[in-house]
N, C-alpha and C positions, 0 to 999 in steps of 0.2 A: 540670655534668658531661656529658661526650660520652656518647651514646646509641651504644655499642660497635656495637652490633646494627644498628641503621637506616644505621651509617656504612657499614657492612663489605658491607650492601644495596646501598648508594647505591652505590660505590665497584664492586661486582659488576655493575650496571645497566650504569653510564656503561662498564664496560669491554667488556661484552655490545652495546652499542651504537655502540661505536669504528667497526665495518665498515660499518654503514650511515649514518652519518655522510658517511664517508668514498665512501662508494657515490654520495648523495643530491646531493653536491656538484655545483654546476652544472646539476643539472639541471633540467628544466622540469615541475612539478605546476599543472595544473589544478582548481580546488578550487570544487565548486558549493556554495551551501547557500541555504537559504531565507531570507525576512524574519522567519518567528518567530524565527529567532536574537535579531534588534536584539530583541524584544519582552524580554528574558530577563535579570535579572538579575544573571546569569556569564557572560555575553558576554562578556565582558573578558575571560578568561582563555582564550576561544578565539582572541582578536586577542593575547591575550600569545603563544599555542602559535605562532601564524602569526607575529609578529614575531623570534622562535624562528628557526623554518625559516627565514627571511629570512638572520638573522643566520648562520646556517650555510652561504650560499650558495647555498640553493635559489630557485631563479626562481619567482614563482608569481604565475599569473594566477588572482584571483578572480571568479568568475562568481557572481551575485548573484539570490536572484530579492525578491518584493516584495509576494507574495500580500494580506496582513494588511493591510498600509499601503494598497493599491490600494483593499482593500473599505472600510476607513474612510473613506475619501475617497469611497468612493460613497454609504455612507450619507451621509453630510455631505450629499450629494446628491435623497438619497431615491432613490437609485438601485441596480443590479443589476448584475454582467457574468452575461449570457447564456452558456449553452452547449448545442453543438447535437454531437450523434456523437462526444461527445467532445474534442469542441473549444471552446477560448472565441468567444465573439463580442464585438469590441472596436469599440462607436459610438464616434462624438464623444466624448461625456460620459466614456464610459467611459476614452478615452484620457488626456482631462486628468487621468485621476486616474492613470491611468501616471505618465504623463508629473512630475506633482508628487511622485507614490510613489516615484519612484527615484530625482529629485532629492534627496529628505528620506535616503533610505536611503544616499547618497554622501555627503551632509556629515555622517552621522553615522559613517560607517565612516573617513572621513576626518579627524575628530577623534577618534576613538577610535586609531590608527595615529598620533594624535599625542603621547597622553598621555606625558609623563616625568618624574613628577614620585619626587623620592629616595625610597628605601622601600619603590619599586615595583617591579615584571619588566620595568618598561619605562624604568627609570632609566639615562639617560644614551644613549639610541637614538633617532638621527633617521631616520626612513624616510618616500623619498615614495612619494605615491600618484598614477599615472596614468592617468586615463580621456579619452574621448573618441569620436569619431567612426570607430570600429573594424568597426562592424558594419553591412555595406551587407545591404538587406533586400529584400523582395518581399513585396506581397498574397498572402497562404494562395488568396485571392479566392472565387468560389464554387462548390461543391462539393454534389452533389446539393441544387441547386435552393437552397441555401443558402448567403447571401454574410456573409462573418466580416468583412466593411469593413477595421478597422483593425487584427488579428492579423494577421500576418506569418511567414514564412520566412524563412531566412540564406539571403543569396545569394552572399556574400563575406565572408573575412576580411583584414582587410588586414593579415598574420599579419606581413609586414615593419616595419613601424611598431609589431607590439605587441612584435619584436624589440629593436626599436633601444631601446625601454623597459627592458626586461630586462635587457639590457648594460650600461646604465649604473645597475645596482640599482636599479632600480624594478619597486613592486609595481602591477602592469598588473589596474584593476577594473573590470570590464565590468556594466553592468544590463543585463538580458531589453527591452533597447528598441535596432533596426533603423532605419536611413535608409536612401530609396531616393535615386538620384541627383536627384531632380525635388525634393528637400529634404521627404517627408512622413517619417513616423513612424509605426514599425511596434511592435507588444507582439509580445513574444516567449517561448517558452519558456524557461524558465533552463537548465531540464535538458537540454532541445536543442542549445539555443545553449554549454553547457560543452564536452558533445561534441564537434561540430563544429570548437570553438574547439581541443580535443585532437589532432582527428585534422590539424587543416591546420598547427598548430605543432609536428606531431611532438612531442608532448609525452610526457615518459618515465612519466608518472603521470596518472590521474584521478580526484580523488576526486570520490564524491557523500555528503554529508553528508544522511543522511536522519532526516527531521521523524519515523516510524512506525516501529514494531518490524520490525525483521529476521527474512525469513524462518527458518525453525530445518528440520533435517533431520527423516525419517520418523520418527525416536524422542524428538523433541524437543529435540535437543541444536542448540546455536550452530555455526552453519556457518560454516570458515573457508576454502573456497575450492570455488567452481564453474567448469564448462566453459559454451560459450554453449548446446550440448544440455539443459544442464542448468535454466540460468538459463531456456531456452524452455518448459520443461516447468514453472518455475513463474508464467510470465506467465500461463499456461493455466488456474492456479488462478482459481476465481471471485470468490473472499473477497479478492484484495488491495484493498489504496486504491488510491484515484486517484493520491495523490502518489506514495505510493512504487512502483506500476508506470509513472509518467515516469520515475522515475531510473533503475528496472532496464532498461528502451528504451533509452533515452539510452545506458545501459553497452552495453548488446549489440549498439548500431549501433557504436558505438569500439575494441571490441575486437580487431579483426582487426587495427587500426591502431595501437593504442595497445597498449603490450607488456602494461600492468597497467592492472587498471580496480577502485578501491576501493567497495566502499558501507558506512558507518560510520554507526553511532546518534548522534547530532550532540549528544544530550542528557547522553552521557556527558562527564565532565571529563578534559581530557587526554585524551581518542582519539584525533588525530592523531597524537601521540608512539609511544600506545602501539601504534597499528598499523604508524609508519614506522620503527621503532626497538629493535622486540622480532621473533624469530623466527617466534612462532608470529601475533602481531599482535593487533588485537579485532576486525576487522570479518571481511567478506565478498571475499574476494580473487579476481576474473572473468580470468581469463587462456587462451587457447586452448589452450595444452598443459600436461601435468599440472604441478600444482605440486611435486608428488615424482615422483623417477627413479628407476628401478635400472640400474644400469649396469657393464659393465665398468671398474675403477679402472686411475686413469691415476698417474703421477707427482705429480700436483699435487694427488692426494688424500692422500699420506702423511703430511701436517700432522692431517689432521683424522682419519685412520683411529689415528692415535696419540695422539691426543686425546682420541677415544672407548674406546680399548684400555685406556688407562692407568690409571684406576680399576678395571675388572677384573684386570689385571695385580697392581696392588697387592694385591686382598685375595688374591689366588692363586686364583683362578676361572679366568682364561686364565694359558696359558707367556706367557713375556713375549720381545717379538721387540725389535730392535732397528731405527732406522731402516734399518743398512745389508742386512739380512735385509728388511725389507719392499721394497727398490726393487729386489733381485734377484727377487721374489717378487710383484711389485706389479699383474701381470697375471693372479694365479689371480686374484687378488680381485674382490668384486662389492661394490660398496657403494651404496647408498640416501641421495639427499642430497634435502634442501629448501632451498631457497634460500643455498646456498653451503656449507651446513651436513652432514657426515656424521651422518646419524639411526641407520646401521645397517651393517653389515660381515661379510660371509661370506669366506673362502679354500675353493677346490675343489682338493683336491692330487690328479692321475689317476694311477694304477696300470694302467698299457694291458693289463698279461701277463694280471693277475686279472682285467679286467675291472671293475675299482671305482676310486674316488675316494674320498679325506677330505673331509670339509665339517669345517672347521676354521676356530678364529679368529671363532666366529659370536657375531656383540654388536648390540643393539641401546642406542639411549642411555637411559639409567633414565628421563627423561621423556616420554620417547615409543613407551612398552611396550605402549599401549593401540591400539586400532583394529588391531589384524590383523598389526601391522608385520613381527610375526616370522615369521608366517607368507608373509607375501608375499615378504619376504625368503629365507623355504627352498622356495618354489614355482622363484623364478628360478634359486636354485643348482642345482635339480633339470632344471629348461630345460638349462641350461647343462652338466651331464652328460650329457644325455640327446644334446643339440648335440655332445658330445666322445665319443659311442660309447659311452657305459660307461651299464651297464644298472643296475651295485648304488652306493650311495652307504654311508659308515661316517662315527659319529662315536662320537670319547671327550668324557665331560663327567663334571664332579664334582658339576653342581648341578642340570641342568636334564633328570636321567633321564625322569622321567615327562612334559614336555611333548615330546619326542623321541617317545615310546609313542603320547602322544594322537593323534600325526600320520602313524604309519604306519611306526615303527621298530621292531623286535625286538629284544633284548637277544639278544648273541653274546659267543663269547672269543675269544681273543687268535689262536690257530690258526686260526680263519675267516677273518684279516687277510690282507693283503698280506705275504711274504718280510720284503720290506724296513722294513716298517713293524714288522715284530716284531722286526726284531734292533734299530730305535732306540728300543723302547717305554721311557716311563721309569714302572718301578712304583711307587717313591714316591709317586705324584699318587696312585693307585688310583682312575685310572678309570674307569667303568662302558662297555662297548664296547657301540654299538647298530650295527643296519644295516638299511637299508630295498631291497625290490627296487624300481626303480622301471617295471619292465615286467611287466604282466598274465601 
């Protein structure tokens, strides 16, 4: 029997997901993660998620690092990587086991990228995998008084060559290991070397898949988007890891460059999806300007301002407008969007004679009622009166009297209105008339 419920889900996802799809296409993510991934029993289904994005047309170079495997191989050794200010120090000894760690860590991602066997997520998908000699490097060399031998710097991408990869679908995989022209071999950062790889491929995405719990805001809630002010303020904390303040570096050196910089819990299943593919996402979203707007509405928000209207409209909470009323009207409006998405909707209709405006049409979407939204949204309409001369603001509402009060509204009648707005009042709705001054 069909599972009604999970279908009616599924089918709401995939349709909720069509625009970023459709977004993602062509473009170039960057994707770092570490070698405890390989170590991990459900790996696979993070190389399913990646075979995934391939198959959707996404370019992706994966930047590898190799942690785990390096130190095994030192034991094997009876050996150690050094570290000095923060940095490793990479001997001899220490290189061969790079050098063998990332060999091991490419034929295993390269057979894994190969699995198709029926029955599987990866039945019937051939995908290659391309590495090579990408990354020209430099001696870190030494640095108060102390030399790191065989850790290394990016000195070059040869971002042309991981093109021409690309282009002809290939998934382009780089390890945290450097060549200098004189043929040595450098270790490298992974989390560096992603970056670097993002900002010289103009790359439209970068994620960092991280090994350690994500930071969480003041009241402990899961953060889903920071500025780079922000993200500096918590490199500042004392308590992060070592790994995961590489990754958050790594993000805030990229971000002036790279339009979006992800960081993700790598141990979640399906987190790529769900942060490339849902609205709100699961991870941590670094980008320079805000991820929500409020804005004057344009034309090309009529789709979703009637999107958002519609369910209020239905139950009779708002008058209901028609498209061709919103495009003669389409510039009182102010609406609040994230990522393509109308969150929220205000109309300012001005009265010059009285001195007042309506705040009309005011909706925010039912799942995004938390965090302040409505309030930020009636600060800005209040701007924007304030911007257009008129000192008193008025609204009718049949449900939301008392959050109107909390914020600075009086209840009034109908004679306090505007002429004009009394001869088209319709009593039927029996709305409650509020007004707020908004000059001291």
């Amino acid at each position: 029997m069909v599972d009604t419920m999970n279908t009616k889900a599924f089918v709401e996802w995939f349709r909720n997901a069509s625009p970023y799809i459709h977004a993602h296409q062509g473009s170039i993510f960057v994707i770092n993660f570490g070698g405890e991934a390989l170590l991990e029993s459900n790996f696979s289904n993070l190389i399913h998620d990646l075979s995934l994005l391939h198959g959707l047309g996404i370019h992706l170079v994966l930047v590898h690092g190799a942690r785990p495997q390096i130190e095994s191989r030192l034991q094997q050794r009876n050996a150690t990587l050094q570290c000095a200010q923060g940095l490793r120090i990479t001997d001899s000894i220490a290189l061969e086991s790079v050098k063998e760690a990332a060999g091991i860590v490419r034929v295993e991602l390269e057979a894994l990228f190969s699995m198709g066997l029926a029955n599987s997520p990866m039945a019937g998908v051939q995908i290659r995998i391309a590495s090579g000699n990408f990354v020209t490097a430099q001696p870190l060399g030494v640095k108060n008084g102390i030399d790191y031998q065989h850790t290394g710097i990016v000195r070059r991408i040869d971002k042309d060559g991981i093109r021409q990869r690309l282009d002809v679908g290939t998934i382009v995989l780089i390890p945290p290991i450097g060549y200098s022209p004189t043929g040595e071999v450098f270790n490298l950062s992974s989390q560096d070397l992603a970056s670097i790889c993002a900002i010289e491929l103009q790359a439209d995405k970068l994620i960092h898949l991280v090994e350690d719990p994500l930071p969480k805001n003041s009241t402990g809630q899961h953060l889903i988007h920071v500025t780079p002010s922000e993200l500096e303020q918590m490199l500042a904390q004392p308590d992060l890891s070592e790994n995961l303040r590489l990754h958050l570096q790594a993000g805030l050196k990229a971000c002036d460059k790279v339009a979006r910089v992800h960081f993700l819990q790598r141990q979640v299943d399906g987190i790529l999806l769900q942060e490339l593919f849902t609205k709100d996402g699961a991870g941590i979203l670094l980008t320079t300007g805000p991820y929500e707007t409020t804005r004057i509405a344009g034309i090309a928000d009529i789709a979703g301002i009637l999107e958002l209207l519609g369910p209020l409209e239905s139950q009779g909470i708002l008058v209901q407008r028609t498209r061709e009323l919103l495009e003669t009207e389409i510039e009182s409006f102010i609406v609040m969007e994230r990522d393509g998405m109308i969150l929220g909707c205000a109309a300012l209709y001005p009265y010059f004679k009285e001195d007042m405006a309506e705040l009309a049409c005011f909706a925010i979407h039912e799942a995004y009622r938390q965090d302040g939204r409505g309030t930020r949204l009636l600060e800005q309409a209040e701007q924007q009166a304030l911007r257009l001369c008129v000192e008193h603001i008025f609204v009718l509402t049949t449900q939301t009297v008392h959050w109107f009060l909390e914020r600075g509204f009086l209840e009034t009648t109908l004679e306090h209105l505007p002429i004009q707005k009394q001869s088209s009042h319709n009593y039927t709705r029996g709305s409650k008339m509020l007004i707020k001054s908004l000059v001291s």
